[in-house]
C-alpha positions in Angstrom: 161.6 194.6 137.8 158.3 193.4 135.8 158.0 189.9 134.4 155.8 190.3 132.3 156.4 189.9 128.3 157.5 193.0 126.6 155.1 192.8 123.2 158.2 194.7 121.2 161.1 192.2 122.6 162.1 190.1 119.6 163.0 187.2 121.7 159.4 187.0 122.7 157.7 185.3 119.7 154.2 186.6 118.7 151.0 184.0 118.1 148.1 186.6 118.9 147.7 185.9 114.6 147.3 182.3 114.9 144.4 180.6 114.3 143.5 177.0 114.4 142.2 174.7 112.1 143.3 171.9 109.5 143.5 171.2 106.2 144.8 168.0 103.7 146.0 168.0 100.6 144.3 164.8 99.8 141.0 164.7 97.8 137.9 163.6 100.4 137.0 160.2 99.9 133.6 159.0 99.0 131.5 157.1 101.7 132.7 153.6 101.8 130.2 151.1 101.9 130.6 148.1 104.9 126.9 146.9 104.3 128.7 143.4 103.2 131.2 143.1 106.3 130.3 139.6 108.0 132.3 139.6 111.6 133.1 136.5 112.8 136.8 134.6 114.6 138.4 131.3 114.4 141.0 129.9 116.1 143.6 127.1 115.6 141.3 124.1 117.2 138.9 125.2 114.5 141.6 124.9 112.1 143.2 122.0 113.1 141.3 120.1 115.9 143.7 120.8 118.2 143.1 122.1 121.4 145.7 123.1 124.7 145.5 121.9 127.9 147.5 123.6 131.0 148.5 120.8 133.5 147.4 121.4 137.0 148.9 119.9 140.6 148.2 115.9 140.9 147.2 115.4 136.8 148.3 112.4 135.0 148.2 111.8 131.2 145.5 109.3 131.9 143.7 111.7 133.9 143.7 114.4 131.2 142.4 111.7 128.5 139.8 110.4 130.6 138.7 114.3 130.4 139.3 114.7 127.1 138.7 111.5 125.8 136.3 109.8 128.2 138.7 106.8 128.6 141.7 106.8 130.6 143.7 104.5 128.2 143.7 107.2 125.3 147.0 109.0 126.9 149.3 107.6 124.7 147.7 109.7 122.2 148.6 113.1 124.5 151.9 111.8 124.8 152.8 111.1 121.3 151.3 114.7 120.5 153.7 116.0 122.7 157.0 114.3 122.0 158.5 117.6 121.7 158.3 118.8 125.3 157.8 115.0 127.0 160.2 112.3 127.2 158.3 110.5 129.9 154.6 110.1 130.8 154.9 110.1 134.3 156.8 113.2 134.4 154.3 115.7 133.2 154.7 119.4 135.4 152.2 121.9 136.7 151.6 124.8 134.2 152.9 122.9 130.9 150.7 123.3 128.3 149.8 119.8 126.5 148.3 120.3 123.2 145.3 117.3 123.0 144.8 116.4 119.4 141.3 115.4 118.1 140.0 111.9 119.5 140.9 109.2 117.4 138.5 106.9 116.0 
């Protein structure tokens, strides 16, 4: 018993006609000009002046103002910025991220 394809077996389609290629109905488009295309990216402390910080083992709010800040006293500012995930300043966690808003005049 052979196994191999029997050229007049209907079952057995036929592609020894195809060819390959491609086509589109669609009409070629002209060269597009990009001489005028300025790259560039922002983010949101752009934007708003607000950047994140990522609390790490042993931080204090007073620690992470003194950072940003320069003074230690500032934390009430990081605190009131994040009202919506603190409820108490000595109970800040490893791994939350604090957004720091701009330094106050």
């Amino acid at each position: 018993m052979s196994n191999a394809p029997n050229p007049n077996d209907p079952k057995e389609p036929d592609f020894s006609n195809v060819k390959s290629g491609s086509s589109s109905t669609e009409a070629p488009q002209e060269n597009v000009d990009f001489s005028n295309v300025q790259s560039g990216s922002s983010s949101t402390e752009e934007i708003t002046g607000e950047q994140t910080y990522t609390v790490q083992k042993g931080d204090t709010l007073s620690h992470i103002a003194k950072q940003f800040y320069g003074k230690s006293g500032a934390w009430h500012q990081i605190f009131e910025a994040n009202r919506d995930q603190l409820d108490n300043p000595d109970l800040i966690k490893p791994g939350q991220v604090l957004k720091i808003p701009p330094k106050a005049d």
